[in-house]
N, C-alpha and C positions, 0 to 999 in steps of 0.2 A: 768791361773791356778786357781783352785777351792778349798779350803778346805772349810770341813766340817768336824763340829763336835758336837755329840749328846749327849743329857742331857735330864732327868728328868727318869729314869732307878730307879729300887728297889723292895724291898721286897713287897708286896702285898696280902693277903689272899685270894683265890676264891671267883668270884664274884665282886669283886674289882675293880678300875678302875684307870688307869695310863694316864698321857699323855707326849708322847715323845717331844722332839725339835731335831729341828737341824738346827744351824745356820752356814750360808753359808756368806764367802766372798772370796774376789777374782774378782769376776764381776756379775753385777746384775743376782738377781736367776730369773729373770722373762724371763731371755734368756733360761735357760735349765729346762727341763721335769724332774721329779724324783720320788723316789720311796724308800721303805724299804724292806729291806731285816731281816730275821732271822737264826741264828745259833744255834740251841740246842748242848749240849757235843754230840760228837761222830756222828754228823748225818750233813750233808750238808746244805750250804745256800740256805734258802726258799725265795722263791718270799712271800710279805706278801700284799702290795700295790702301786699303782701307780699314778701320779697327771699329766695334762700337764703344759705348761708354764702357760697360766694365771686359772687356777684351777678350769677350767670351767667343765673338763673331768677328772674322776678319775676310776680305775677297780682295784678290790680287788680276793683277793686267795680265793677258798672258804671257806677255813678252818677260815675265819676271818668277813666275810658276815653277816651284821647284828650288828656284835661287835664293829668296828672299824673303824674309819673314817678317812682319811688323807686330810689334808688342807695345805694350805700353805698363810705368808701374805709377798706378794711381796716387802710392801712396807719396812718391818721388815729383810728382807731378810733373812727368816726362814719357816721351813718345820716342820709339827706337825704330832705326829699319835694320837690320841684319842683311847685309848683301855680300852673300857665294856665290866663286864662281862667275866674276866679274869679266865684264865681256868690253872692249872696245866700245862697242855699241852703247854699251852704260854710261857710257861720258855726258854728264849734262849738270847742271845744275840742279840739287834739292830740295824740294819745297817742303815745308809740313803746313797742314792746314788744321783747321778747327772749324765746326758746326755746331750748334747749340741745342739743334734740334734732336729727335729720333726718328730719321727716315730708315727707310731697308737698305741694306748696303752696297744695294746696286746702284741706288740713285748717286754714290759719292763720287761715282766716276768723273762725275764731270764736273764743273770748277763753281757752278754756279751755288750750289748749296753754301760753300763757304762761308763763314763772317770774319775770319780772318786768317792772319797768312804771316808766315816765317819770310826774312830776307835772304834766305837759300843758304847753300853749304857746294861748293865746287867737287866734285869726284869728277877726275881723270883718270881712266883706264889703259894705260900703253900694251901695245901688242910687241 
């Protein structure tokens, strides 16, 4: 079993710059591959980025390329998103996820891989 749960979420002005956590216990995070997800009201969870186990390999959404960086420090056993550069658009709820597995990291895009799942972290962006 894996929980996770995400902090450093808030108010932010365009332009701006946040940086997420999310700290994992349960069993070392260096066994599973992970990733965030977003929620805006009313609109479906977005693939936003993705890391493997040891954080050699990461692939980002494009809407985030450039802005945002995901890291993770194994030995912390925690998962960060770095986000510059913060756009209105960014407004959504954060997710971080966990997989247990070793898939390619394109497969992480999409929600199904998961085995589990952070209760999000709020970023609003004002213009």
């Amino acid at each position: 079993q894996v929980q996770l749960v995400e902090s450093g979420g808030g108010l932010v002005q365009t332009g701006g710059s946040l940086r997420l956590s999310c700290a994992a216990s349960g069993r070392p995070v260096s066994t599973y591959a992970m990733g965030w997800f977003r929620q805006a009201p009313e609109k479906e969870r977005d693939f936003v980025a993705a890391i493997s186990r040891s954080g050699t390999n990461s692939y980002y959404a494009d809407s985030v390329k450039g802005r945002f960086t995901i890291s993770r420090d194994n030995a912390k056993n925690t998962l960060y998103l770095q986000m510059n550069s913060l756009k209105p658009e960014d407004t959504a709820t954060y997710y971080c996820a966990a997989n247990l597995d070793s898939l390619a990291l394109s497969t992480y895009v999409r929600q199904t891989p998961y085995d589990y799942w952070g209760q999000g972290t709020q970023v609003t962006v004002s213009s």
